[in-house]
N, C-alpha and C positions, 0 to 999 in steps of 0.2 A: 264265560261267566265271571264275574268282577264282586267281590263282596270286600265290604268294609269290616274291619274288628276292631272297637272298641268296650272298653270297660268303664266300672268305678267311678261315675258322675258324682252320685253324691251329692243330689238335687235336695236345697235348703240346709248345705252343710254350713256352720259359723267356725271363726276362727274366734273362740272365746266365745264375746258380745257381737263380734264383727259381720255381717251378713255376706254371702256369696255370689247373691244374686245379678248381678250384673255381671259378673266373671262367668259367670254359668251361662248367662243369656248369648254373651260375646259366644261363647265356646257352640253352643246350638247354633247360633245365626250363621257361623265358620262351616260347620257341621252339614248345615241345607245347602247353603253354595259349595261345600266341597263333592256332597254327594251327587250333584247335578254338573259339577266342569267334570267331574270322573268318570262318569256314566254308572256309576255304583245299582248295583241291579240289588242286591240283599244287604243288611244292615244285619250284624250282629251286634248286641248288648249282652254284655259276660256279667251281669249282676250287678249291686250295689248301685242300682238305679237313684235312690234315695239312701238319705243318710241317716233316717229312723224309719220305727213299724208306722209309724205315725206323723208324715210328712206334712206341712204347713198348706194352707190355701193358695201361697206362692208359686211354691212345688208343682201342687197339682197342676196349677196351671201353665206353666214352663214345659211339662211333661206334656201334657194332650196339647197342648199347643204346635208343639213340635211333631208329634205323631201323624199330626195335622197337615202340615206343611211337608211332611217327605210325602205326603198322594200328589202334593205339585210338581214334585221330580221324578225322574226316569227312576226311581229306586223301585222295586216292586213288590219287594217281601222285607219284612223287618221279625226278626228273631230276638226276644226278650227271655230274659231267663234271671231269675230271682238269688240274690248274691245274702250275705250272714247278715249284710242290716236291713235288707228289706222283709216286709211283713209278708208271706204269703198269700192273706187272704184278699191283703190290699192290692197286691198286684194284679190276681187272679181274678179281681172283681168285677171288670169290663173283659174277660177275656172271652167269652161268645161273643159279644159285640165286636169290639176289634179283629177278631178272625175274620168276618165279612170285606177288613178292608187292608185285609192279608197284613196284621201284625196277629203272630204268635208270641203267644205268653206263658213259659212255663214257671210258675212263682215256687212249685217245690216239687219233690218225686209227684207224680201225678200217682190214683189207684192201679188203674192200666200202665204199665211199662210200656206198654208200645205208645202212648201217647205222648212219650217225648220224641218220638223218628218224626220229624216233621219233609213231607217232600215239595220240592222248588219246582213248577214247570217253568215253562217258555211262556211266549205267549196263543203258541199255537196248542198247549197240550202236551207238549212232551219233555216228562222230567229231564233235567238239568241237574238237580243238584239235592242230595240229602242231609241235613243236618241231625243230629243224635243232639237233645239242648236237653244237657243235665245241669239243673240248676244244683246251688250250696248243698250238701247232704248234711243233713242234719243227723242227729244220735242214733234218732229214731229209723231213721231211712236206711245204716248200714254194719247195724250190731244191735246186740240183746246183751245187757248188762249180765254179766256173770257172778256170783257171790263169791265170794276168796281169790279175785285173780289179781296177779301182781298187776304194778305198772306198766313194763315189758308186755305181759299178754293181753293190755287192755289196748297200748298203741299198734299190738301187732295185729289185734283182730279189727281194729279201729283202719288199720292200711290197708287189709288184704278185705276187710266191706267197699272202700273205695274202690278198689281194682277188682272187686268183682262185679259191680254196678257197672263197669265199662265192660266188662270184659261180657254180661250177659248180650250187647248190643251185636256181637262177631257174627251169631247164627242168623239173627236180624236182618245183617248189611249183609250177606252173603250174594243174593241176588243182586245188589245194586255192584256188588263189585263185577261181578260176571260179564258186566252190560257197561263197567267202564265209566260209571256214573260217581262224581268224587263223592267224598262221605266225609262232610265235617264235624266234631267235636266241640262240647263247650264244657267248661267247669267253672266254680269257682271255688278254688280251693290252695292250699299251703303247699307247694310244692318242694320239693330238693334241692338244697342250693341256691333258692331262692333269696333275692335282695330286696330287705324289706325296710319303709322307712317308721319316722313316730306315729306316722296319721292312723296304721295296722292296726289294730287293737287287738290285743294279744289274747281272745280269748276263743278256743280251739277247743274241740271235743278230742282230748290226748294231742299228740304231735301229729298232725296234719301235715306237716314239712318232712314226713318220711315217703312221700309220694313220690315216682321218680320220675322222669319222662319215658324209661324203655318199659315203665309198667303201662304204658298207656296202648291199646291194642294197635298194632302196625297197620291195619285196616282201616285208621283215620287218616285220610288225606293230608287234614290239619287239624290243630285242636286250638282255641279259641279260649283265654282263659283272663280268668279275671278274680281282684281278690288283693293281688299285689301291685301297689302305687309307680314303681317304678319297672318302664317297660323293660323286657328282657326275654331271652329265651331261657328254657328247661331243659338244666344239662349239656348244653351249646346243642340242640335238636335244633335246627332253623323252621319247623313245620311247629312244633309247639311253643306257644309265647303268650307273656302276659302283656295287652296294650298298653297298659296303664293307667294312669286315672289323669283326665284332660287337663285340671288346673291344678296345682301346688297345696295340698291338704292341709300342710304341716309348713314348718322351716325347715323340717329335714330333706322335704323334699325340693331346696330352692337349687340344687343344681341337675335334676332331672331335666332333661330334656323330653318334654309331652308329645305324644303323637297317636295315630293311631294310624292300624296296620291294612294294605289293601294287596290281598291277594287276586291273583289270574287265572283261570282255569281252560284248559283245553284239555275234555274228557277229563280223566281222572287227576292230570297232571299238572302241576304249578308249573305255569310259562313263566311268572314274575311275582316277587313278594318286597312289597316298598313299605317302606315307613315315613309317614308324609309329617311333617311335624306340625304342630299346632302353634298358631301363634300366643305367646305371652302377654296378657292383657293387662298384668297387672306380676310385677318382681315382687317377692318375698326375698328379704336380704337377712339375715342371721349374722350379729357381730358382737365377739367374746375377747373379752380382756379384763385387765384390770380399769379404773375409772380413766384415767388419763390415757390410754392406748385407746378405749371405747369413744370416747371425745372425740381424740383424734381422725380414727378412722371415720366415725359418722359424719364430720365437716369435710372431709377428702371424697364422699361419696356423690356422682356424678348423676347427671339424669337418664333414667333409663328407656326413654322417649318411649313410654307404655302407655295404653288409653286409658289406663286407671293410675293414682298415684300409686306408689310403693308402700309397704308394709315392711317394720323394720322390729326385728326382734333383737330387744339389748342384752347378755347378758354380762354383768357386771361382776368381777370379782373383788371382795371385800375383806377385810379383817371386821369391819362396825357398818351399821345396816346405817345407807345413808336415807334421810326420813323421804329426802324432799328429790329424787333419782327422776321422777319422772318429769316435775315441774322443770328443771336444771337442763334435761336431754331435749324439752319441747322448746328450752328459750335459744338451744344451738339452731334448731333447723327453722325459725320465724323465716330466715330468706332462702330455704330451698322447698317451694312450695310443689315439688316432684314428691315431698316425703307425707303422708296422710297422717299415718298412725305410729308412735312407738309400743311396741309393749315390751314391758321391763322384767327383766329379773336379775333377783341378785344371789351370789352365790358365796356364801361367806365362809372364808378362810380360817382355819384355826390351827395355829400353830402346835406342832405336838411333840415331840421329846426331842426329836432329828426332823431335819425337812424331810426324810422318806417316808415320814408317818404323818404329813400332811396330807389332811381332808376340810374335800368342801361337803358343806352341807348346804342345798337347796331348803330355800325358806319362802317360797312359794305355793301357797298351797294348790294353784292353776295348775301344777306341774307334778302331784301326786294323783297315781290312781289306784286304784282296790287292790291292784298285784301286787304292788309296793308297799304299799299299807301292811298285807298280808305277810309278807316276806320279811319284812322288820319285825312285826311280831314273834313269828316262825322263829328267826334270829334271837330276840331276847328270849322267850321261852323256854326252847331248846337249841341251844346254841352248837351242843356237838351231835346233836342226832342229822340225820339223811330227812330231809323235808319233801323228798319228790315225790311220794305218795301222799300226802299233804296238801300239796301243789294240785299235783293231778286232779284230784277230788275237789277242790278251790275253783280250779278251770270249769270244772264239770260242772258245778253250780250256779258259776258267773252263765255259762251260757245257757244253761235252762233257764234263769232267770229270763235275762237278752230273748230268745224266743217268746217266752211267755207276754214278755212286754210287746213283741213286733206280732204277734199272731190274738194278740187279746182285740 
C-alpha cells in the first residue's frame, strides 16, 4: 500500500493583488503525473484545501477538475478533510456524490464519530488500510466554554479536547490492529515545536501549539498533518509530519523546500517514507537593506530558470519615506525580464537617544493585521498590566468570526 500526504493548497490563494493561479495549476498537473509514475494507490489532503469559506469560480474548477483527473490514475481512494480556512459546508456539499467515485470528504467533526474511520480495500475486497480523517476541530467540537476559568485552564481544557478526540478512535481501531491492518491519522492543527511561517494566520482557539506528538495514540501507524506551511516532523517523531503547503505562501516561506510525503506499507509496517520535492515554478525572493545595499543586491540577482518569472519583495530601510521607491526599483530591472513583480516596503528608521534605542517602524499598511492592531492598543492602554487574557479572548473572537464567515 503506497499513499501520498499532502497539505495546505490554498486554491485561489493572492499574494496581495497578485493571483495564484498558474503556480496552483503547475503544482496539480506535477501532482497527476506524480501520482501515476508512483503508483500512489490513496491520496491524503490534511486541510486547507482552499484559502477562503468562499472560494472563486477558478478554484472551483482547479479542484473538481483535478478530482477528476486522479479517476485516470492508478490512485484509488482520495482522503479529504477540511483544515481552519475551509468552509465546512462547502466542502461537504458534493460529499455523497463524490464517495461513489471513492473521494472522502470529511469538512468537520461529522454527528456520528465513527464516520470519520474511513476503510481502504484492494481491489478484490479485502481491507488494506484505515484512516481515522479528523478534520480542523473547531471550539465547538472539543470544549464547553466555562465562566470564571483562567487562561491556563482554558488552553488546558482546549489540549486535553484535542487529545481526547484522538484518543476516543483507540477502542475503534482495536480490531484493525489485531488483524495487522495499518491505521493512519490526519489533523489539522498547531502542534509542539512546530516551525511556523508569515503565511499561518495566527488565529487559534487558545494555544493549539500545546499539542505534542507523544500525545497522539501510539496506535496510529502515521499521522498526516496539515496546518503548518513548512514541512517537518513533530517532536523529531519520523511517523508524525506536516507536508506542507506546495507553493510559497508568503516570502517567509522562500527558503522552504516544498514537497510532499509518500509512505509504504507492508501490513501495519512502514517499509519506506520519502519526501519527493516539488518542483518551483515560480522563486519568491525577499531582500532587506538599506537603499543602496537593496539596489545593489537586486541588480547582482541572477535568473532562476523557473516557468514563472519571480516575485521579489523590497524591504527598504529608511530615515525619510522615499515617495517614488517603487517607480526607481522597476527602472533597475527593465533588462532582467526573469523579475515580474516588485512589491515594496519601507521601514523607517528613527533615531532615538543611543543607537540601542533604535526602532523601525513599518509604514505599510499591507503588513498590519488585527493582532497587531490589537496589541498596540493593548500597549498604550495598559501599558503595565498582563494583556494575555486579553489576547486569549481577541483570539477567540477573531475566530468565531473566521468560521462564521467560512460556514455562512
Amino acid at each position: 500500500m503506497r499513499i501520498l500526504h499532502t497539505a495546505d493548497w490554498h486554491l485561489g490563494k493572492r499574494l496581495e493583488q497578485s493571483e495564484r493561479t498558474d503556480e496552483h495549476q503547475a503544482f496539480l498537473d506535477w501532482l497527476i503525473h506524480t501520482l501515476q509514475a508512483e503508483n500512489i494507490e490513496v491520496l491524503i489532503i490534511a486541510g486547507d484545501i482552499f484559502d477562503t469559506g468562499s472560494p472563486s469560480n477558478t478554484a472551483f474548477e482547479q479542484y473538481y477538475r483535478f478530482l477528476r483527473q486522479v479517476k485516470d490514475t492508478c490512485c484509488r481512494e482520495v482522503i479529504i478533510i477540511g483544515g481552519n480556512h475551509d468552509s465546512i459546508s462547502t466542502l461537504n456539499a458534493p460529499q455523497a456524490l463524490l464517495k461513489y467515485f471513492n473521494v472522502h470528504i470529511i469538512g468537520g467533526v461529522p454527528e456520528d464519530f465513527n464516520d470519520q474511520i474511513i476503510e481502504i480495500c484492494d481491489a478484490d475486497g479485502f481491507l488494506e488500510l484505515v484512516v481515522c480523517a479528523v478534520p480542523f476541530l473547531r471550539d465547538k467540537d472539543i470544549r464547553l466554554s466555562v465562566s470564571g476559568e483562567s487562561v491556563e485552564e482554558r488552553e488546558t481544557r482546549i489540549k486535553q479536547g484535542i487529545c481526547n478526540h484522538y484518543h476516543q478512535f483507540v477502542p475503534l481501531i482495536s480490531q484493525y490492529k489485531l488483524r495487522n491492518i495499518p491505521v493512519v491519522a490526519t489533523g489539522h492543527l498547531f502542534a509542539a515545536g512546530s516551525s511556523t511561517s508569515e503565511s499561518e494566520k495566527e488565529i487559534h482557539v487558545g494555544n493549539l501549539g500545546q499539542v505534542g506528538g507523544d500525545q497522539f495514540p501510539v496506535d496510529f501507524n502515521y499521522v498526516a498533518l496539515g496546518h503548518i506551511h513548512k514541512p517537518q516532523l513533530v517532536n523529531q517523531m519520523n511517523h508524525i509530519r506536516y507536508s506542507g503547503s506546495p507553493i510559497p505562501l508568503s516570502f517567509s516561506e522562500t527558503a522552504d523546500r516544498k514537497q510532499v510525503i509518500i509512505i509504504d506499507f507492508k501490513g501495519a509496517e512502514i517499509t519506506a517514507l520519502r519526501e519527493l520535492e516539488i518542483p518551483c515554478t515560480r522563486k519568491l525572493i525577499r531582500i532587506k537593506g538599506d537603499f543602496e545595499k537593496v539596489k545593489s543586491k537586486l541588480m547582482a540577482l541572477e535568473d532562476p530558470e523557473t516557468l514563472f518569472p519571480c516575485w521579489i519583495e523590497v524591504q527598504v530601510q529608511t530615515e525619510k519615506v522615499i515617495y517614488d521607491l517603487e517607480e526607481q526599483l522597476n527602472a533597475l530591472i527593465v533588462h532582467q525580464p526573469f523579475i515580474e513583480r516588485i512589491f515594496t516596503r519601507q521601514q523607517r528608521i528613527r533615531p532615538a537617544l543611543n543607537l540601542d534605542e533604535q526602532s523601525t517602524e513599518t509604514m505599510t499598511l499591507a503588513d498590519l493585521d488585527p493582532k497587531t492592531v490589537f496589541l498596540k492598543k493593548c500597549a498604550s492602554e495598559y501599558p503595565e498590566e498582563d494583556q494575555s487574557t486579553l489576547l486569549f479572548t481577541f483570539n477567540e473572537v477573531l475566530e468565531l468570526m473566521s468560521q462564521n464567515e467560512r460556514d455562512a
